[in-house]
N, C-alpha and C positions, 0 to 999 in steps of 0.2 A: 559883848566882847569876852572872850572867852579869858580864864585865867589859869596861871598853872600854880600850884599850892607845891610844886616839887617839880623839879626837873633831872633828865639825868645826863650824861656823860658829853660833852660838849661835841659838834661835831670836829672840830679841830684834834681831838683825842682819838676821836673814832677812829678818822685817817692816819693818825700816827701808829694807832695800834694795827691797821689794816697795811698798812706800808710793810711793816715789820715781817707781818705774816708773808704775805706776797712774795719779800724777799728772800726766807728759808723757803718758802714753795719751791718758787724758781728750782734754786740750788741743786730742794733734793729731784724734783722731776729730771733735770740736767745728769746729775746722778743715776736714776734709774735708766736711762737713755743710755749711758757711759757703760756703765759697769755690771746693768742687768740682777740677779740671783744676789749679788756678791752683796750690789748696793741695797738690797730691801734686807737683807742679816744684819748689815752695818747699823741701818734707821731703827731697826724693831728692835736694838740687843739695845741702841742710845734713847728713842724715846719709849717704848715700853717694858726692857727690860728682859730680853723675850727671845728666845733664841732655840732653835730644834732644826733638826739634818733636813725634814721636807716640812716646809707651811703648811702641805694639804695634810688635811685629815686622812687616816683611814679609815675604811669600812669599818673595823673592829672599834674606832674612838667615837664614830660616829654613831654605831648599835650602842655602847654601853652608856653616851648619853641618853640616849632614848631610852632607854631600859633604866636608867638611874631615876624617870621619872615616876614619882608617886602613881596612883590612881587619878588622884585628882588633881593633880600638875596637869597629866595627860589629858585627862578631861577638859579642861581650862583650857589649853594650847587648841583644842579641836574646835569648841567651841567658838572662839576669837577667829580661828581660818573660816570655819565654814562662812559666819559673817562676812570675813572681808572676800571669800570668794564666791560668795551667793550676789556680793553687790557690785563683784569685778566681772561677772557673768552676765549680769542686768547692763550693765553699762555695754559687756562687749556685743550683746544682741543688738542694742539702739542701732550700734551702724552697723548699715546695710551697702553691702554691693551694689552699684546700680549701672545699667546697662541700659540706655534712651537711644531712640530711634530720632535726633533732631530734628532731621529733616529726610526729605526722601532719598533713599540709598545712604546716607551718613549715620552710622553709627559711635556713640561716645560712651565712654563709661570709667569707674573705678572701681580698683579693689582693693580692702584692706590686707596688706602682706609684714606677717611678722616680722620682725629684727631677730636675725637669724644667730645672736651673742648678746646675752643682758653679764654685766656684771653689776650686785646687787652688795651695798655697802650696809653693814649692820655697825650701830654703833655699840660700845660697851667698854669701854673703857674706867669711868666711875660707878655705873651701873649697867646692868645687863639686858640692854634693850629688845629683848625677845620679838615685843611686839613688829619692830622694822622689816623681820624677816618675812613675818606675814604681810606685808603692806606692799614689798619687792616683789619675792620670788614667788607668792602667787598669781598676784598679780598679773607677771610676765610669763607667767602658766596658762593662764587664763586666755592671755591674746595666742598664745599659741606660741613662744620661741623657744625652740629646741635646744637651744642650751641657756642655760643660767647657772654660774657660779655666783660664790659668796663670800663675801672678807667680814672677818669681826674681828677685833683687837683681843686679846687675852685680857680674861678678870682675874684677878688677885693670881696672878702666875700661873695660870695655865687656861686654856680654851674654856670657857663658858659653858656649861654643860645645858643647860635651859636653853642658851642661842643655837647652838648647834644642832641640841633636838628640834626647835621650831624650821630651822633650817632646813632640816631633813624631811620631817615630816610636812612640808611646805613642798617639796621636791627640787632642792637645788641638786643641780646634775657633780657641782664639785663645790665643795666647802675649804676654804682657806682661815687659817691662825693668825690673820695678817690685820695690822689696824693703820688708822691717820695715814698719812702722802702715800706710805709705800705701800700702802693697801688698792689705794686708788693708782698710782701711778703702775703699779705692778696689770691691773686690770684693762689699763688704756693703754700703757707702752709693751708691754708684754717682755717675758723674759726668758730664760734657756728652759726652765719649767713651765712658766704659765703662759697661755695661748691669751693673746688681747681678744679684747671684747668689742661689740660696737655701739655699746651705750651702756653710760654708768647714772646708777640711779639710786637714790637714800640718800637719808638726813647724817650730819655730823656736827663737827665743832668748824671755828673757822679756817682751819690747817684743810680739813675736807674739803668747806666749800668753795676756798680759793683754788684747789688744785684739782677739782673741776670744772671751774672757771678757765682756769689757763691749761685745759687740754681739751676744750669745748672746739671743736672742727676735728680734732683729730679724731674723736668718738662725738657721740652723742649724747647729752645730759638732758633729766629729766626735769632741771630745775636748779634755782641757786637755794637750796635750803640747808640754812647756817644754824647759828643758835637758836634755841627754841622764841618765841616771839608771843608773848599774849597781851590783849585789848579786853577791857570789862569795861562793859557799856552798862551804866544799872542807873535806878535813879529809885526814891524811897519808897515809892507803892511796888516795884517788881522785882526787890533783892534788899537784903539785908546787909550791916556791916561786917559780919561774921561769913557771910557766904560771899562776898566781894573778896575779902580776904583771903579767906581760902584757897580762891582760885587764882588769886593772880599769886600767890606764896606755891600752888599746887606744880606750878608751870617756872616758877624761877628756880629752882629747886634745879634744875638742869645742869645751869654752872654759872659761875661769877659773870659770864657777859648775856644773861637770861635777861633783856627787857621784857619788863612786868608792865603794865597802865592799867591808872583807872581817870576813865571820862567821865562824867556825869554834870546833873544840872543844878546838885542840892552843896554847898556847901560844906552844909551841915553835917553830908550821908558821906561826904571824901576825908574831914576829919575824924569823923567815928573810923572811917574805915583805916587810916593812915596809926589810927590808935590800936586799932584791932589786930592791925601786921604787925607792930611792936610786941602784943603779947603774944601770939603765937610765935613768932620768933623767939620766945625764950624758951617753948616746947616743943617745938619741930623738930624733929631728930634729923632732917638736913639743912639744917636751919645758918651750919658754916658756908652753903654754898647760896642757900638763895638769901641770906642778907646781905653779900656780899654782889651779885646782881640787883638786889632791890637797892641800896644804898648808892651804886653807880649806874644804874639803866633805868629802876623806876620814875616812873611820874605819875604825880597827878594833875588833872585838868578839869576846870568846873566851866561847863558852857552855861550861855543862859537859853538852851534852846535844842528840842529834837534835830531841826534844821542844823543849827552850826555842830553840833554832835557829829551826826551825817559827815559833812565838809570835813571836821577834823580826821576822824576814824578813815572817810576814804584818803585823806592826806597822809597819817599815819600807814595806810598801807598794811596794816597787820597779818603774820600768819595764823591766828590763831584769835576771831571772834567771840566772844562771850557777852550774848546780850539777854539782860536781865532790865528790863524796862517792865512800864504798864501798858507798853504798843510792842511785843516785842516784832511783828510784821511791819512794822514802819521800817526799818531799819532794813528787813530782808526784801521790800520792794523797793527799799532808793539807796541802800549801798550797792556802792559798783565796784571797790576794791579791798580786797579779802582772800583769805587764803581760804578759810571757814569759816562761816557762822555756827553758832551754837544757839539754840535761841529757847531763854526760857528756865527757870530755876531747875526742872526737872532735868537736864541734860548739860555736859559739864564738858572740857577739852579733853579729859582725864578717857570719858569715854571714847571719843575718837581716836584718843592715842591708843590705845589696847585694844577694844570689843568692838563696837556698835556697828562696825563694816563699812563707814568711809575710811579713805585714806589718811593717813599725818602724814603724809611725805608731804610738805606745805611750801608754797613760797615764802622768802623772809627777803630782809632789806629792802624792803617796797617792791622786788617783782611782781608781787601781786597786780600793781598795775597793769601787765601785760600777759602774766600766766593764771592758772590755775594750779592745782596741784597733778600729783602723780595718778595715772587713772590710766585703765586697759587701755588706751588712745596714746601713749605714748610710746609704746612696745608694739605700733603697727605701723606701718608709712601706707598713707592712704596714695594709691600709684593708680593714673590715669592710663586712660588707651581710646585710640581711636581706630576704626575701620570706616573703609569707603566701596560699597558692593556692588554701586552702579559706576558705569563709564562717563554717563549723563553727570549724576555731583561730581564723580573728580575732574570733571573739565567744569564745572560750575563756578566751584570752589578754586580751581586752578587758577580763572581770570579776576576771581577777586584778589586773590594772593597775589598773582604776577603784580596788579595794578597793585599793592598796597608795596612790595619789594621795592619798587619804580620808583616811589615815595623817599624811600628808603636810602635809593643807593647801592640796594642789597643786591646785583647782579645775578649772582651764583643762585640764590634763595629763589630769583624771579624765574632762572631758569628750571630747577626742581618744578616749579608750577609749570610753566609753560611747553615744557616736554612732554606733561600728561594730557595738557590742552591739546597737543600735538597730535598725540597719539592714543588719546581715549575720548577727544570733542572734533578730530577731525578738521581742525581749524588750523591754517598753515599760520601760526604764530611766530614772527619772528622773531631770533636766540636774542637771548638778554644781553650778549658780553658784546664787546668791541668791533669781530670777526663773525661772519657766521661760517657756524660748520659745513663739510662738504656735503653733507648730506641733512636733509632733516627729515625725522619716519614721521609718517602720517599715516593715519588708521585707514 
């Protein structure tokens, strides 16, 4: 039986805090719907302070970010895309078109076809999330969609000059100053400026992820990813308390609702480690924001068992795996719910959020159970087709369908079948409806 040495934020709390949000959501969406332009100057000047004649960037702010950056800024930013688009390229090859002859004369097939409008959500609000641009907007280069704009909130009073250059240099087709609801709701409701989009996609805070949650039908979302979410699975022969530490302090760091965990099966190695975050916490230079998550989201959990480890972690649901065992393949053949695994002291979340060319666009709040993360596959709609080239299948196909309508009830449907029976099987079928028609063509 598994034990928890720390628990965090009750769910009772959770939903109070999540009510709360919901209900400014609402508001300002209702807002942007209203009043357009007017209402995203109102949101940006009250929650970030933030105010200018056009959100979009120009050509001229967007070249002298670029150029503002070092040698080896520029270097670094290239390096992190070509990663994430060398493995958004691999991914986008895997699928394939396919085109099958099912049977004789009937042909079936699909194709993958871009989403013809990405809007791509960069966070940066406490920090300047550079890396999110590369995770969106190449991404959605990658599968092929013609346009992709970008929202990022302004850092310390004015546009982010690092996000904007990753942007650019990423190839988003228009860059906006815009952050939180009215960023997103500007993207999905659109306004006398900004053209809406047809799928919005990037990580934020919870103000983000509820207000693409409640515009999820009108556009398309890539995922409910909320605050960041990290799992450290470790036990004493494959992780220390120092590197246990590290990682789940590396990933709360985020912001005060950053749930941190650690699982494990040693006691012993969850107190060392619950010791080891206290002292780093007195030298983490962001150490205001993630004691402030670790004190209300962390836990820890001592199982007595790889097995119930397993059961918890996929219970928990995590976006963000970190497995530091002595099997660490036990875990990556019989976890089923995750947003990522990490597997191994050598490799950290820290990588995936910047370099190593998966995606962080993750699920959080347990979607993992049902999603995966953000990946070329979600900027394509895989769109079916069928052909029929003999007269022979479409009168084959006809009398099964008529007879399956029959079933049904479905009249109208039986007759669609029964008119090509008619008139491509030669077979005086009689009309599905009530009456028959004055005439029926026969081949």
């Amino acid at each position: 039986m598994a034990n928890w040495l720390k628990r965090g934020a009750t769910a009772e709390a959770k939903r109070d805090a999540d009510r709360k949000v919901r209900d400014i959501v609402e508001a300002s969406l209702l807002d942007i719907e209203d009043r357009g332009d007017a209402a995203l100057r109102d949101m940006s000047i009250r929650f970030d302070n933030w105010d200018r004649e056009d959100y979009r960037l120009s050509q001229a702010e967007i070249d002298a970010a670029v150029d503002s950056l070092t040698p080896q800024e520029r270097k670094d930013i290239e390096f992190a895309q070509e990663q994430v688009r060398n493995f958004a390229q691999i991914q986008r090859d895997s699928m394939k078109d396919v085109e099958v002859e099912t049977m004789p004369g009937v042909v079936l097939g699909h194709k993958h076809v871009p989403i013809n409008a990405a809007g791509c959500y960069v966070p940066g609000g406490k920090y300047p999330l550079l890396a999110s641009a590369h995770m969106s907007v190449i991404t959605a280069k990658v599968a092929g969609c013609p346009r992709v704009i970008t929202c990022a909130p302004p850092f310390e009073g004015k546009p982010a000059r690092a996000i904007v250059a990753a942007q650019a240099m990423a190839g988003a087709d228009a860059i906006y100053a815009l952050g939180g609801i009215q960023a997103i709701g500007a993207m999905a409701i659109g306004t006398e400026t900004i053209d809406p989009v047809d799928i919005l996609v990037g990580p934020g805070n919870a103000f983000v992820a509820e207000a693409k949650r409640q515009l999820f039908g009108r556009v398309g979302i890539d995922l409910f990813a909320g605050p960041t979410e990290t799992l450290i699975i470790a036990d004493e022969v494959g992780c220390d308390p120092e590197m246990a530490a590290t990682d789940i302090l590396g990933q709360v760091e985020h912001g005060p609702d950053s749930p941190g965990v650690l699982l494990t099966n040693s006691e012993t190695f969850a107190r060392e480690t619950m010791a080891e975050i206290e002292r780093l916490l007195k030298i983490l230079p962001t150490a205001e924001h993630a004691r402030k998550a670790w004190e209300t989201f962390g836990e820890v959990i001592v199982a007595e068992s790889y097995d119930e480890m397993v059961a918890i972690a996929d219970d928990i649901a995590s976006e963000h795996v970190q497995v530091m065992t002595a099997d660490t393949d036990y875990f990556l053949e019989n976890m089923t719910n995750y947003g990522a695994l990490f597997l191994g002291q050598r490799t950290n979340v820290s990588y995936g959020d910047k370099v190593i060319g998966t995606n962080h666009t993750l699920p959080t709040k347990k979607a993992a159970r049902y999603t995966g993360g953000l990946w070329v596959g979600k900027f394509l709609k895989t769109c079916t087709y069928q052909k029929v080239l003999t007269d022979e299948a479409s009168a084959l196909v006809g009398e099964y369908c008529s007879r399956l309508c029959a079933l049904e009830g479905f009249a109208g449907h039986g007759e669609q079948a029964n008119l090509r029976v008619r008139r491509f099987g030669g077979r005086d079928v009689p009309y599905a409806g009530k009456a028959e028609p004055s005439e029926l063509t026969v081949a």
